[in-house]
MILOLO-607853 format. One record per residue: x, y, z of N, C-alpha, C, CB in turn. Coordinates in steps of 0.02 Angstrom, whole numbers. Glycine has a CB too. Example, Ala and Ser with C-alpha at 12.3 -4.5 7.8 and 13.67 -1.06 7.14 Angstrom:
# residues 2
@n.X:660 n.Y:-284 n.Z:390 ca.X:615 ca.Y:-225 ca.Z:390 c.X:660 c.Y:-165 c.Z:390 cb.X:565 cb.Y:-224 cb.Z:452
@n.X:642 n.Y:-112 n.Z:354 ca.X:684 ca.Y:-53 ca.Z:357 c.X:645 c.Y:2 c.Z:394 cb.X:704 cb.Y:-30 cb.Z:286
# end
This chain:
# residues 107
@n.X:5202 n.Y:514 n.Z:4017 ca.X:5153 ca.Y:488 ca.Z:4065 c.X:5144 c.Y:413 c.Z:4053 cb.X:5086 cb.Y:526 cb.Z:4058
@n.X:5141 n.Y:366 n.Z:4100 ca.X:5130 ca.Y:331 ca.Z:4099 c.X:5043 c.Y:298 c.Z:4125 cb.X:5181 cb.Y:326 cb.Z:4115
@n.X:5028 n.Y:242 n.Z:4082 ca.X:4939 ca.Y:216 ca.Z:4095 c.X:4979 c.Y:135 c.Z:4125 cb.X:4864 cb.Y:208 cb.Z:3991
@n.X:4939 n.Y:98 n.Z:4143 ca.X:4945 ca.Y:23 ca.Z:4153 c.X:4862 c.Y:-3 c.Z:4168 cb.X:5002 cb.Y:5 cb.Z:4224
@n.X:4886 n.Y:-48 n.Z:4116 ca.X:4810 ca.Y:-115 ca.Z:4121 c.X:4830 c.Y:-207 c.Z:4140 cb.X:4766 cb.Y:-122 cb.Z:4016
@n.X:4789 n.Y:-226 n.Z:4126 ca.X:4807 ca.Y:-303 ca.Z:4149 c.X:4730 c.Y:-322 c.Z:4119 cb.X:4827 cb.Y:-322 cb.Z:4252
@n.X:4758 n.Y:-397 n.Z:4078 ca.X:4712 ca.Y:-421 ca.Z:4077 c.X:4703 c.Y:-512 c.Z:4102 cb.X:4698 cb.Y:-398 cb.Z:4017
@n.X:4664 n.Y:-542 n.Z:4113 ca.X:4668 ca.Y:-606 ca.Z:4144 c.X:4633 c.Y:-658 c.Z:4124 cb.X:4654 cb.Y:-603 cb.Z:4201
@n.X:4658 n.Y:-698 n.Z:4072 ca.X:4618 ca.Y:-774 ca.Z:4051 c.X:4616 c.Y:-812 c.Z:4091 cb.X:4642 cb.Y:-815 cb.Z:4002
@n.X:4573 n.Y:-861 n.Z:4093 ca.X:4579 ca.Y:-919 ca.Z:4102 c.X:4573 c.Y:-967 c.Z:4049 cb.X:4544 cb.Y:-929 cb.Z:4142
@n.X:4624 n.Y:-1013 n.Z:4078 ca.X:4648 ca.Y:-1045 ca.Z:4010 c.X:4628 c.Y:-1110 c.Z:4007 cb.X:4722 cb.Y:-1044 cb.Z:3999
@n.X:4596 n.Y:-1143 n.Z:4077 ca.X:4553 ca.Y:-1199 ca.Z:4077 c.X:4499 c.Y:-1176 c.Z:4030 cb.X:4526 cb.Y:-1221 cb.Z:4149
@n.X:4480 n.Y:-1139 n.Z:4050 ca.X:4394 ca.Y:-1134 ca.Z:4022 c.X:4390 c.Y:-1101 c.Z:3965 cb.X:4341 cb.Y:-1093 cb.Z:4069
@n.X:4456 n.Y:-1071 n.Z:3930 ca.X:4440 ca.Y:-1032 ca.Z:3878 c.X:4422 c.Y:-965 c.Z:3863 cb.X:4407 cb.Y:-1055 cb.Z:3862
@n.X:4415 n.Y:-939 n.Z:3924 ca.X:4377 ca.Y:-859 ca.Z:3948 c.X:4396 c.Y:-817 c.Z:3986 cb.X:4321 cb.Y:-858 cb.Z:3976
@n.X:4393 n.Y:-749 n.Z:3970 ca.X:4404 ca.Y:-711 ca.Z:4037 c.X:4374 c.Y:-717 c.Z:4102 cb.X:4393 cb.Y:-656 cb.Z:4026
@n.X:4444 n.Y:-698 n.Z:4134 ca.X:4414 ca.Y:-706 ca.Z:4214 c.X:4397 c.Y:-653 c.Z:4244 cb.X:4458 cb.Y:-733 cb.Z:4263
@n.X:4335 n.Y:-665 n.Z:4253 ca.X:4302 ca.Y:-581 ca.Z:4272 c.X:4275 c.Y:-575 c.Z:4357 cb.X:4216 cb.Y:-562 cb.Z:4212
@n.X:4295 n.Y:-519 n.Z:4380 ca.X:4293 ca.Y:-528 ca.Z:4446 c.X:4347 c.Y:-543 c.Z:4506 cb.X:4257 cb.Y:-568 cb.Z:4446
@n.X:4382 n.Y:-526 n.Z:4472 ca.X:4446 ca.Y:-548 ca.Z:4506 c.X:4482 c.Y:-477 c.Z:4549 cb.X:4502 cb.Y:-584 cb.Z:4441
@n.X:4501 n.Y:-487 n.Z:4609 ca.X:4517 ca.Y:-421 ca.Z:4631 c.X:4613 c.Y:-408 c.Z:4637 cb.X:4474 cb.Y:-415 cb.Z:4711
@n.X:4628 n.Y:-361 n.Z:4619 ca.X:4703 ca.Y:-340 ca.Z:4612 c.X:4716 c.Y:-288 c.Z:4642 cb.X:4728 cb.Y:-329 cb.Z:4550
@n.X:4762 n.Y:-296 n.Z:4679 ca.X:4796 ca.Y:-246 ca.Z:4714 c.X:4873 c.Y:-210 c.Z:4676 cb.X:4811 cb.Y:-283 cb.Z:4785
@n.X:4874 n.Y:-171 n.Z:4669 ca.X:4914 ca.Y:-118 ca.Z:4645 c.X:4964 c.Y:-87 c.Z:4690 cb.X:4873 cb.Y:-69 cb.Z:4623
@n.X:5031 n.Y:-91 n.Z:4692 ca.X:5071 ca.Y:-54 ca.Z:4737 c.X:5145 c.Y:-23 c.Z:4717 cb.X:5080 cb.Y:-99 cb.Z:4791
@n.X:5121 n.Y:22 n.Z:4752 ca.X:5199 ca.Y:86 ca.Z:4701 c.X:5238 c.Y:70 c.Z:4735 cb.X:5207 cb.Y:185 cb.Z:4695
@n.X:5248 n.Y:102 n.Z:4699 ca.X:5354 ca.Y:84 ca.Z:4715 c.X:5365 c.Y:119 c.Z:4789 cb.X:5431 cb.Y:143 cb.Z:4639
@n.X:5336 n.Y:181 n.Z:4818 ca.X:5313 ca.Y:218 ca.Z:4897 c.X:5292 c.Y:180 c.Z:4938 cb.X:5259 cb.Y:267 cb.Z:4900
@n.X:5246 n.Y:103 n.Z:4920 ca.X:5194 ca.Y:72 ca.Z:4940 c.X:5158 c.Y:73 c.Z:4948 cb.X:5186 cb.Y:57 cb.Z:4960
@n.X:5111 n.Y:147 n.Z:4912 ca.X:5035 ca.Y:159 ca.Z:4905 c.X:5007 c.Y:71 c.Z:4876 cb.X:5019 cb.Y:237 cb.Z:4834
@n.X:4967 n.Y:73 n.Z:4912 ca.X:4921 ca.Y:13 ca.Z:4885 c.X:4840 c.Y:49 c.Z:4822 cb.X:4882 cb.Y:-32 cb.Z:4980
@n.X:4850 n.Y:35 n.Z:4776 ca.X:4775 ca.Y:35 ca.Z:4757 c.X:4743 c.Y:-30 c.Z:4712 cb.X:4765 cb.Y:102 cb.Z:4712
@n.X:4662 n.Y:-16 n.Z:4718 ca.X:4630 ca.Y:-79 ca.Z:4717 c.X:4580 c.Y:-74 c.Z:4631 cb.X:4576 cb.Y:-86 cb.Z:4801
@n.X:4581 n.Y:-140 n.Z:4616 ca.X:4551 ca.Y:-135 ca.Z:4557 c.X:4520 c.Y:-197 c.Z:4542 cb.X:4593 cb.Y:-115 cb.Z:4508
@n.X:4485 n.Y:-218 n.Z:4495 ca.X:4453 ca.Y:-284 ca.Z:4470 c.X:4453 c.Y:-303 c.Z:4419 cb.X:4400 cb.Y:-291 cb.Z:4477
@n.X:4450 n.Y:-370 n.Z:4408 ca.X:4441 ca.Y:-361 ca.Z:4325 c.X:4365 c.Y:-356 c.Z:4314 cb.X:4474 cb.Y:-431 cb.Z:4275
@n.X:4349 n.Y:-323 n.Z:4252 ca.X:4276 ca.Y:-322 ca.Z:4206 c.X:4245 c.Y:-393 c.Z:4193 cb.X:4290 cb.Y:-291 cb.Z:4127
@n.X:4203 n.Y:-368 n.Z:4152 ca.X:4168 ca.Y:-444 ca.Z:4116 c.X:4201 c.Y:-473 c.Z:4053 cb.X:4086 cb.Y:-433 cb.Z:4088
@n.X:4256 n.Y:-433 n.Z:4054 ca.X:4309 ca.Y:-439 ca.Z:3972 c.X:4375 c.Y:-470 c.Z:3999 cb.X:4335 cb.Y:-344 cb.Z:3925
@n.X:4383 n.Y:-479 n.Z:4088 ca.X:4436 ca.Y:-499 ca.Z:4116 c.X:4487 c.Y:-445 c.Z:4129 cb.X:4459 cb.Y:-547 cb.Z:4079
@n.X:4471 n.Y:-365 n.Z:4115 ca.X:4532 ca.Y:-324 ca.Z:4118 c.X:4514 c.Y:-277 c.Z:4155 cb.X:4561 cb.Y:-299 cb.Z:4057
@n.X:4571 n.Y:-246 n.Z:4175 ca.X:4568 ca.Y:-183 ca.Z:4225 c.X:4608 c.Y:-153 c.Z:4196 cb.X:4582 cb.Y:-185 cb.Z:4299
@n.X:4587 n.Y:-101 n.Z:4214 ca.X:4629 ca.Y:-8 ca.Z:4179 c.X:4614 c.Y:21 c.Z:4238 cb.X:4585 cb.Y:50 cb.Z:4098
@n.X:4583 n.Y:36 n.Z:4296 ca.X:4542 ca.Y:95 ca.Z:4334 c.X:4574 c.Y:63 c.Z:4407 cb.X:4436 cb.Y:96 cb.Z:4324
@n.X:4630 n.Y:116 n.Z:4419 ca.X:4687 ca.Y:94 ca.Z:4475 c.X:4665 c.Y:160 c.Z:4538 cb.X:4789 cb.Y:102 cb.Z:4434
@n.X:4634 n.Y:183 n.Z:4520 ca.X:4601 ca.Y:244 ca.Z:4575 c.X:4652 c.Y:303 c.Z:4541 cb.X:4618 cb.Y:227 cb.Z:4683
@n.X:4687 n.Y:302 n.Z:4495 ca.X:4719 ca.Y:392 ca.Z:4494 c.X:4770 c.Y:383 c.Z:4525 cb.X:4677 cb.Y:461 cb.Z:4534
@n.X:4813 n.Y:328 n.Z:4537 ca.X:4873 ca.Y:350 ca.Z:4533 c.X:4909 c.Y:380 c.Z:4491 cb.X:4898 cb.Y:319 cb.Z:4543
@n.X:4979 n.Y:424 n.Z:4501 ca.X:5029 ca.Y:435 ca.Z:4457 c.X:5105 c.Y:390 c.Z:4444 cb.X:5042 cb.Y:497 cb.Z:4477
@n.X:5099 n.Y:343 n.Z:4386 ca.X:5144 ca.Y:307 ca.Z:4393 c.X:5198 c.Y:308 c.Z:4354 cb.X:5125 cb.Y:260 cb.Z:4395
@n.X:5247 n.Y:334 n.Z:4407 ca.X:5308 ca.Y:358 ca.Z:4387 c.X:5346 c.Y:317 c.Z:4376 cb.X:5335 cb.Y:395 cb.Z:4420
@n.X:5395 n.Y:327 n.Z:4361 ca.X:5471 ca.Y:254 ca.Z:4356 c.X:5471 c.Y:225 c.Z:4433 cb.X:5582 cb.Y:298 cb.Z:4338
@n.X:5469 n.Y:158 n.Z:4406 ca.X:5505 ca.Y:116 ca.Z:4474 c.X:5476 c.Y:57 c.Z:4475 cb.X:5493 cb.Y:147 cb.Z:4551
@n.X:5496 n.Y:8 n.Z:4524 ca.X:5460 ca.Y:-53 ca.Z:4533 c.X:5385 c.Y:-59 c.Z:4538 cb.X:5483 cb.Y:-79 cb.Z:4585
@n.X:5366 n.Y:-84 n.Z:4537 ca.X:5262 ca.Y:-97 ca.Z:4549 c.X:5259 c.Y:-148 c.Z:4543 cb.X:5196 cb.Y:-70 cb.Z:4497
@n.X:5179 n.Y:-171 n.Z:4573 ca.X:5182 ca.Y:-259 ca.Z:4603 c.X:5117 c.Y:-247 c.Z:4600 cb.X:5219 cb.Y:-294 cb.Z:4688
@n.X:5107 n.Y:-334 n.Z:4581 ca.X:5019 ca.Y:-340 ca.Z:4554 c.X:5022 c.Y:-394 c.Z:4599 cb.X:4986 cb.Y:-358 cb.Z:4459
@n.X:4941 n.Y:-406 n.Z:4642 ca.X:4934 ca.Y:-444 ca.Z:4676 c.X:4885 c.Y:-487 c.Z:4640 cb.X:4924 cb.Y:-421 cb.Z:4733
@n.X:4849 n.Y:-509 n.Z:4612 ca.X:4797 ca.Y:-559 ca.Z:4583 c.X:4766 c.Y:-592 c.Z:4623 cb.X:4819 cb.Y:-605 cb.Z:4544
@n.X:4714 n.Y:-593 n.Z:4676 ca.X:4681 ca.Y:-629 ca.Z:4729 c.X:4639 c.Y:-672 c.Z:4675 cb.X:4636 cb.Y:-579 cb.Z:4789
@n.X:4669 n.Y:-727 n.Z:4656 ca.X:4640 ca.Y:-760 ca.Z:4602 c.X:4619 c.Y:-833 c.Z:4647 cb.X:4699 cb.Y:-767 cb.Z:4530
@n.X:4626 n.Y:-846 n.Z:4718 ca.X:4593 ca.Y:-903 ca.Z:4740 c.X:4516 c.Y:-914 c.Z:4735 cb.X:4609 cb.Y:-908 cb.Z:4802
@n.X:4466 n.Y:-860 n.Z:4748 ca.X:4403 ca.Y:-855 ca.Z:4746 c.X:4373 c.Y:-880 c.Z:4694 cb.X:4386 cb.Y:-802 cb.Z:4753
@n.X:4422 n.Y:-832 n.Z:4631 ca.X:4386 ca.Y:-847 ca.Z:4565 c.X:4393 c.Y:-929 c.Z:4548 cb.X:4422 cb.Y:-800 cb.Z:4502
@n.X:4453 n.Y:-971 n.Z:4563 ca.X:4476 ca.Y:-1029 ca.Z:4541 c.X:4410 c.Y:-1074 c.Z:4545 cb.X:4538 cb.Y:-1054 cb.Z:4584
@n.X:4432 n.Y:-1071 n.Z:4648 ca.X:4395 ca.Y:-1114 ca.Z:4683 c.X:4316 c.Y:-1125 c.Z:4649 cb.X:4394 cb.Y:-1085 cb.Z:4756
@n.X:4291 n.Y:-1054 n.Z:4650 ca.X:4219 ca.Y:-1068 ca.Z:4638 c.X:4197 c.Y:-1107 c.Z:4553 cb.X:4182 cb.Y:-987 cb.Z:4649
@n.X:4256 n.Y:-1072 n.Z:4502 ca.X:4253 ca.Y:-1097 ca.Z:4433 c.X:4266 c.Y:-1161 c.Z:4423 cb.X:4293 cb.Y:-1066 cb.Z:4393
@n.X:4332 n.Y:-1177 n.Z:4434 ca.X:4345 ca.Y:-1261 ca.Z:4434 c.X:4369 c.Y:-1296 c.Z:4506 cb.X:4412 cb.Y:-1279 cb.Z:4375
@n.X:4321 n.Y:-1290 n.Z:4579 ca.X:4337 ca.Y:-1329 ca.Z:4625 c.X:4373 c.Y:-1327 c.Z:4660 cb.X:4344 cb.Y:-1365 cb.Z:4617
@n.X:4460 n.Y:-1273 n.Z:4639 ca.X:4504 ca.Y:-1297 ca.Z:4678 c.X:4555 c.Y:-1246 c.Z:4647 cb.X:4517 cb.Y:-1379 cb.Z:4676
@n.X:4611 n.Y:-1237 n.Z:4686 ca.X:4646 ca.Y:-1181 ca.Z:4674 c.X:4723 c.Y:-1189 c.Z:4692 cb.X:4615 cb.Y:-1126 cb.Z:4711
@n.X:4771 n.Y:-1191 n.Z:4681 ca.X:4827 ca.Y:-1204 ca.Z:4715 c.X:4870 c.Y:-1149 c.Z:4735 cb.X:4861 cb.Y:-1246 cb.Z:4680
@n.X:4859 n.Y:-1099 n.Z:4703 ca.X:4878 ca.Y:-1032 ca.Z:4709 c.X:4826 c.Y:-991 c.Z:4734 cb.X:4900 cb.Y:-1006 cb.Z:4649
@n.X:4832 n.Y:-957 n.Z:4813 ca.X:4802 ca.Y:-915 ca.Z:4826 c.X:4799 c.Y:-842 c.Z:4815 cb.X:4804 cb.Y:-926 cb.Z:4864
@n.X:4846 n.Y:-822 n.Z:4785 ca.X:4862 ca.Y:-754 ca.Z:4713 c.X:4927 c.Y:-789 c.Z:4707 cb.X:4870 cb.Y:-643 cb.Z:4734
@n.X:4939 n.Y:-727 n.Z:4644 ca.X:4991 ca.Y:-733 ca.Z:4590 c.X:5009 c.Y:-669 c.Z:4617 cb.X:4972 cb.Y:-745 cb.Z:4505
@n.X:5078 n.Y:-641 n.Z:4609 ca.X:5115 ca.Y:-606 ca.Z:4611 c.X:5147 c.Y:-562 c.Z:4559 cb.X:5141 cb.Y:-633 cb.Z:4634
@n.X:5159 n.Y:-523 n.Z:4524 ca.X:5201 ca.Y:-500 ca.Z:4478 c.X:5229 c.Y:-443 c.Z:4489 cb.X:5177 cb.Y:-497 cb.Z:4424
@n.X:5299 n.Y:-405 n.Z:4497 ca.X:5346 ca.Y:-363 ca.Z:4499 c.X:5351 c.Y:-338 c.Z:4420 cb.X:5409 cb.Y:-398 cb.Z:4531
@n.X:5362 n.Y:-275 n.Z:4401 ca.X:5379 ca.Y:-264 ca.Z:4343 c.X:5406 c.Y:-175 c.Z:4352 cb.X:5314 cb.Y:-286 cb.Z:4292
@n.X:5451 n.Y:-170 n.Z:4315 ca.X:5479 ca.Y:-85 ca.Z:4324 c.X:5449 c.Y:-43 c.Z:4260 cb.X:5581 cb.Y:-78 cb.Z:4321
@n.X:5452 n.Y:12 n.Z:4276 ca.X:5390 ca.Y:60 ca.Z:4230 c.X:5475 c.Y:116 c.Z:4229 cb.X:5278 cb.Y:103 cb.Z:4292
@n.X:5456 n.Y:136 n.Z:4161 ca.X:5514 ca.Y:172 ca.Z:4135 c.X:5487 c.Y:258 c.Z:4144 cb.X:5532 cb.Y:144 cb.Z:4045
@n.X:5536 n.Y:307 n.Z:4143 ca.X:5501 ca.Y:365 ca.Z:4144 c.X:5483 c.Y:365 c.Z:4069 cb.X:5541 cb.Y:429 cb.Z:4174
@n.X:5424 n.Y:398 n.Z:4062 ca.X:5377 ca.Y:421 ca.Z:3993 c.X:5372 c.Y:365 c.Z:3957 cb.X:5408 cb.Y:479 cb.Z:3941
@n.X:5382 n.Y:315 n.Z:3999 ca.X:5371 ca.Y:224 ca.Z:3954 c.X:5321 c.Y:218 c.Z:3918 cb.X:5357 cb.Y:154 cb.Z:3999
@n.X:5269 n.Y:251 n.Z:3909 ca.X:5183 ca.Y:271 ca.Z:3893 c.X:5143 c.Y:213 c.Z:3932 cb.X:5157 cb.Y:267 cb.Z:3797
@n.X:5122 n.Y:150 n.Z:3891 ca.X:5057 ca.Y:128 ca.Z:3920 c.X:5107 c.Y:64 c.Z:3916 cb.X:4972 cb.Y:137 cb.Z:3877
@n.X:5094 n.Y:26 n.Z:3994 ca.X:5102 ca.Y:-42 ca.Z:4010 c.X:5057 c.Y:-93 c.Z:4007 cb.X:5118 cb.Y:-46 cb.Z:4060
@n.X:5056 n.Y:-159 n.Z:3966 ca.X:5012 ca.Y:-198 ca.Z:3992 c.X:5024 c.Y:-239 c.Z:4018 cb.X:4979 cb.Y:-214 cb.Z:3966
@n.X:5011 n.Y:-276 n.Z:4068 ca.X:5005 ca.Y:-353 ca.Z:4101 c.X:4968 c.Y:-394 c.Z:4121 cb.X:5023 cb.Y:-362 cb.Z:4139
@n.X:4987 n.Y:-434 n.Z:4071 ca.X:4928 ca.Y:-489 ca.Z:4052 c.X:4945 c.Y:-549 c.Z:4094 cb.X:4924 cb.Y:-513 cb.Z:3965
@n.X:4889 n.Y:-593 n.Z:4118 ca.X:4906 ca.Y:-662 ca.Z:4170 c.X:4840 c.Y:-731 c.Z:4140 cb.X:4886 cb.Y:-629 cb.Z:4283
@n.X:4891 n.Y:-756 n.Z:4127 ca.X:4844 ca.Y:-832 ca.Z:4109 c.X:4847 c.Y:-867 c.Z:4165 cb.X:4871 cb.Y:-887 cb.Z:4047
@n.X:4783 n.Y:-892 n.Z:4200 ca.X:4790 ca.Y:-946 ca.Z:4242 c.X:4730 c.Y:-996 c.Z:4240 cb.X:4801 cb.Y:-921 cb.Z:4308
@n.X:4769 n.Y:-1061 n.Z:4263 ca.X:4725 ca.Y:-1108 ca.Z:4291 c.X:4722 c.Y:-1131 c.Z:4346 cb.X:4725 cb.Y:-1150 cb.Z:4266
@n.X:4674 n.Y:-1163 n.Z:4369 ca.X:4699 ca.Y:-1183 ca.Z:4463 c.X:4766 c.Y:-1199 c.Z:4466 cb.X:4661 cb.Y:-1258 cb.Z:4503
@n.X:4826 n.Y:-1245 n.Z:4438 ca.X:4886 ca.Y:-1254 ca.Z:4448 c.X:4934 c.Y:-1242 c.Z:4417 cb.X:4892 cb.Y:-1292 cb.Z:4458
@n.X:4929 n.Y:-1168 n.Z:4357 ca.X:4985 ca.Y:-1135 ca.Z:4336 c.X:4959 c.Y:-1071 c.Z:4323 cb.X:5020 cb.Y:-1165 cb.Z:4278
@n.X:5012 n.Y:-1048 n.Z:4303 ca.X:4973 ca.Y:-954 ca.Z:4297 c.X:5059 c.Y:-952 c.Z:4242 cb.X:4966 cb.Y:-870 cb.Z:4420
@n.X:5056 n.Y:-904 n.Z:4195 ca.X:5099 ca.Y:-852 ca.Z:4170 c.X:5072 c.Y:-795 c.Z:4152 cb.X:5133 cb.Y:-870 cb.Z:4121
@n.X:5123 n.Y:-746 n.Z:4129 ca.X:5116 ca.Y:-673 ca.Z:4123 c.X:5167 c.Y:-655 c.Z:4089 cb.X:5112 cb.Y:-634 cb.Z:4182
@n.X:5172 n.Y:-593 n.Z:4035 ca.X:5193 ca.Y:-578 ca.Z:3995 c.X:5188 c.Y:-488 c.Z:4004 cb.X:5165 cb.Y:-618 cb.Z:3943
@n.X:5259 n.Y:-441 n.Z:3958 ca.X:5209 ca.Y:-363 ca.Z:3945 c.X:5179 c.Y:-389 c.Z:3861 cb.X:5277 cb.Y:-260 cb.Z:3942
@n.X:5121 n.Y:-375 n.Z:3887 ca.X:5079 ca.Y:-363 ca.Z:3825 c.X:5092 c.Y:-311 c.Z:3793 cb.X:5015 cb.Y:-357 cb.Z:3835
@n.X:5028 n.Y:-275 n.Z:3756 ca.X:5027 ca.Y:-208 ca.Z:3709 c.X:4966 c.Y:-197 c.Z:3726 cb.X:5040 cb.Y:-210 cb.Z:3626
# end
């Protein structure tokens, strides 16, 4: 079985970015919706079952930018990543600032 989380710094300010809304989409193209916490992370994808295959994280991270530091250059971030059968637990983690973002699999 597979779990997946994400978590999201910001790396101007030093802190998690909390409030941020993500969209989730299977490899079928079920869409599901999630946020980050006050810790910057999401785990709680509505109950999907995520089997092997591609999946795509949307990061609607303009809101959070704009309102934190003014200005945003990226209106989300994007990430693709493939989930193995019985891979167990995925993480994906995203650092951003208004004018860069990376991402990594975490643990």
């Amino acid at each position: 079985m597979n779990t997946l989380s994400s978590h999201v710094l910001d790396t101007t300010a030093g802190c998690p970015a909390a409030g941020i809304p993500i969209t989730l989409t299977t490899p079928d193209g079920q869409s599901y919706e999630g946020m980050t916490d006050d810790d910057g992370r999401c785990k709680d994808w509505g109950q999907p079952t995520l089997d092997a295959g591609i999946y795509h994280l949307r990061f609607h991270c303009h809101g959070y930018l704009s309102t934190r530091h003014g200005n945003s250059f990226y209106p989300y971030v994007d990430i693709a990543f493939e989930l193995a059968d019985n891979g167990g637990h995925y993480h994906v983690p995203l650092l951003i600032s208004p004018f860069g973002f990376s991402s990594y699999r975490g643990s």
